[in-house]
Every structure is written in structure tokens, then in C-alpha cells.
N, C-alpha and C positions, 0 to 999 in steps of 0.2 A: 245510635242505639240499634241493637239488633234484637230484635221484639224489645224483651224487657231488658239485655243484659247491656249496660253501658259499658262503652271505652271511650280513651280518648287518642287521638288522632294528633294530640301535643305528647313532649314529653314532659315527664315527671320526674321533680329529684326523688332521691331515697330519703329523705324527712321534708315536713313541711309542705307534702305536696295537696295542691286541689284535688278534689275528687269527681271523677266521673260518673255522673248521674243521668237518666233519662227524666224528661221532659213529655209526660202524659196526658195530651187534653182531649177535647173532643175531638179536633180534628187532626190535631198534629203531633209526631212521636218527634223529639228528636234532641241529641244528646247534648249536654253540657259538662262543662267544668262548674263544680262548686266550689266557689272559695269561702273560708274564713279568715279572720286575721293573720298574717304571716304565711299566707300560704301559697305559691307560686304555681307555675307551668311556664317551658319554654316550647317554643316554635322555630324554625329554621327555615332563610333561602336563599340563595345566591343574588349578588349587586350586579346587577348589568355592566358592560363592560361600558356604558354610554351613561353610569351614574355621576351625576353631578354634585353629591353631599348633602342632601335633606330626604330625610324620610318623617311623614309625618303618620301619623295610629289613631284611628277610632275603632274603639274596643267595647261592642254590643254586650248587654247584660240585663237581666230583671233579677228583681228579689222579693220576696213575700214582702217584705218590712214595707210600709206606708209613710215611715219617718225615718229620719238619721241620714247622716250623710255616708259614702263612698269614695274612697280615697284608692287609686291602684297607683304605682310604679313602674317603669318600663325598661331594661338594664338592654342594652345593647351590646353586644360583642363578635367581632370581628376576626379573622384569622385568611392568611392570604392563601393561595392555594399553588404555589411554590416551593413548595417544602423547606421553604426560613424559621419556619411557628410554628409550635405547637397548636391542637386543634381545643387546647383549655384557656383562654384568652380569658381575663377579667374585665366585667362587665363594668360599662360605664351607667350613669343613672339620669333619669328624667323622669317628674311626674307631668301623670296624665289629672286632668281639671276634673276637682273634687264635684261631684254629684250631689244635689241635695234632694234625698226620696222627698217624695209628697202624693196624697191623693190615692189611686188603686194599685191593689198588691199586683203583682208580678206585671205590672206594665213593662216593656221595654225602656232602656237609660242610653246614652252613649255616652263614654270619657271620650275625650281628647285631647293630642300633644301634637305641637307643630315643632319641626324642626329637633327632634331627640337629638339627646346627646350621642354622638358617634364616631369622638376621637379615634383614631386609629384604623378608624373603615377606608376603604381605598375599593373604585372600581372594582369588579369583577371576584371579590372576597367574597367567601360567604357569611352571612350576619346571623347571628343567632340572639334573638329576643326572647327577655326575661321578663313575663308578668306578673306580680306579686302584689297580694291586697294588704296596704298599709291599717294600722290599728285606726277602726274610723267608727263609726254613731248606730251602721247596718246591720241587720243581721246575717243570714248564710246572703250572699249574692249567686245567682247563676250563669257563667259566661257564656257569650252565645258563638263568638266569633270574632273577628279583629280584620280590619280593613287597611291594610298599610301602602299609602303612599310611596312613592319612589322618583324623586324628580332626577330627569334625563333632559340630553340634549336634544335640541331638536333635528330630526334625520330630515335629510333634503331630496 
């Protein structure tokens, strides 16, 4: 957030996409993705050249709702940087582990997914990740950020 005008820092398809919202409390401004059902954001980074094939995702979030559950999805896609591919590569799928709200509103949640699916990833590719909130029991959620794993070799 910039004072009050939110962006986001992901990108957005042209339908279906989350919305970027600021996050106003007492002490702390700071921006989010809001999702509803069917609604997405991707992110992007390059695979280390010492990537070994698992990336795992925990993906920070609160919501007003005090009940219902949260269900996201996580589409991986890969494309080599050789100029063999096209940089529109379709996404493979993995869910992240459904949430069950309870107790205070806008608490912090975390999902998580060990080992996503990422057929066709290959060292040093760049990977671009699809987050999309599946039809679930919550109401709007707020995404805060996403933490992704990357298992490498060990350097000697």
C-alpha cells in the first residue's frame, strides 16, 4: 500500500482476478491480495541451476469469517530459457491443505503443499506459480504472502 491506494506486486489475469486491498490497523498498513472463489494471482522466479525437483509453498492469509473452511490451488509452470518454448507453458495443479477458520476474525492461517506438482520444470527454468482460491465454506480471504521452498544440492 501506498498510503491508502493498494497494488499488487503479483500479477493479475484479465478475468478472475484477486483484488488488491490495503490492510489498515492500528499499527500496521500493508497491502494484500483479496480473494473470492475462483479468483487467482500468479508470481514468478527462476530455478536455481543446483535445483533438485521439490518446491514446497506456505501461503499466509487471514479472513474476517470466524467459520468455513479455505481451500487454494497452486498451478506451476515452467518454461526453459533456451529459446525451445514458448513463455505460455500450461500449468500443472496441486492443492495446498484446506484450512478450517475458527475462533477470531482476521487471525493469521497458513495452507500448505509439500512437493507441488512440476512436471516439466528443469533446473535453471523459470517457474511461474498460479494461486487460485477453490469454491470453499469462507468468506473474502486476504493473502498476505507465500513462502516457497526450493530444495538444492548441497554446495561443498
Amino acid at each position: 500500500c501506498n498510503n491508502a491506494t493498494a497494488s499488487s506486486y503479483w500479477d493479475l489475469p484479465t478475468s478472475n482476478a484477486a483484488s488488491p486491498q490495503c490492510n489498515t490497523g492500528t499499527n500496521i498498513q500493508e497491502g494484500v491480495l483479496q480473494y473470492l472463489d475462483g479468483q487467482s494471482g500468479q508470481f514468478k522466479l527462476a530455478l536455481p541451476a543446483d535445483w533438485t525437483g521439490n518446491v514446497d509453498v506456505r501461503l499466509f492469509f487471514f479472513s474476517p469469517s470466524t467459520s468455513g473452511t479455505v481451500i487454494f490451488t497452486i498451478g506451476a509452470a515452467c518454461a526453459a530459457v533456451n529459446g525451445s518454448v514458448t513463455d505460455d507453458v500450461a500449468f500443472n495443479s496441486s492443492t495446498l491443505g484446506t484450512v478450517t477458520l475458527g475462533g477470531t476474525a482476521n487471525a493469521q492461517w497458513v495452507a500448505t503443499a509439500t512437493s507441488i506438482t512440476t512436471t516439466g520444470c528443469s533446473a535453471g527454468n523459470t517457474l511461474q506459480l498460479k494461486i487460485t482460491r477453490s469454491t470453499d465454506t469462507a468468506g473474502t480471504v486476504n493473502v498476505k504472502g507465500a513462502e516457497i521452498t526450493l530444495r538444492r544440492t548441497n554446495a561443498s
